[in-house]
C-alpha positions, 0 to 999 in steps of 0.5 A, spaced: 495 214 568 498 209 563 504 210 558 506 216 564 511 218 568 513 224 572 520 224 577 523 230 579 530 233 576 535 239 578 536 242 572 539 250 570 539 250 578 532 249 580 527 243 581 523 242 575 517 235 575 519 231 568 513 229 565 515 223 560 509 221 556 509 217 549 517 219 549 516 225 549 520 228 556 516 234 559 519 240 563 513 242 567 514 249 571 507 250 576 507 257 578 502 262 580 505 268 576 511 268 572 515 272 572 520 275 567 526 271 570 523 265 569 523 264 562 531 265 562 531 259 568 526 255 563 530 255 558 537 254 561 533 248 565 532 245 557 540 246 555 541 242 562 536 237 560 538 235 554 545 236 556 545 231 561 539 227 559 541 226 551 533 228 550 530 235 547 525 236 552 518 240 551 518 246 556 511 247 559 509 253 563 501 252 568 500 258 571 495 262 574 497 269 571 502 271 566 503 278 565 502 281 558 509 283 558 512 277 560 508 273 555 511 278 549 518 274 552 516 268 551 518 265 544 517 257 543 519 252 545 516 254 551 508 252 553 504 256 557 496 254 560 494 259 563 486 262 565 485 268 561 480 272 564 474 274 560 474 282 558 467 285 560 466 289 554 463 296 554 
């Protein structure tokens, strides 16, 4: 994809994928449940980035299930796409 770039960091500890797109830099967390924990690394990964990176990076979560609980957790700037099941109806 043209204007797109993807790298690898360690930032707050762990391994993150950089997304940098139109000038925007992209702290992009894959996983398949997150967990409470993760929203805490998330944020201490964006302090990191911008420490050394001198940029505000956009936090950004795809993950295949978030719990309700952690959702209540998650305050912006942090991204979340996820699938939501739809509810049957009774």
């Amino acid at each position: 994809m043209e204007g797109v770039s993807v790298k690898q960091g360690a930032y707050g500890g762990r391994q993150m994928d950089v997304v940098i797109r139109n000038g925007e830099h992209i702290l992009l967390e894959i996983t398949s449940s997150m967990k409470s924990g993760d929203i805490d690394k998330l944020y201490a990964s964006g302090d990191e980035y911008r420490e050394k990176e001198g940029m505000e990076p956009i936090l950004m979560v795809a993950a295949s299930y978030v719990p309700p609980s952690v959702m209540r957790r998650v305050l912006s700037p942090i991204e979340i796409f996820s699938y939501e099941e739809q509810e049957d109806e009774a």
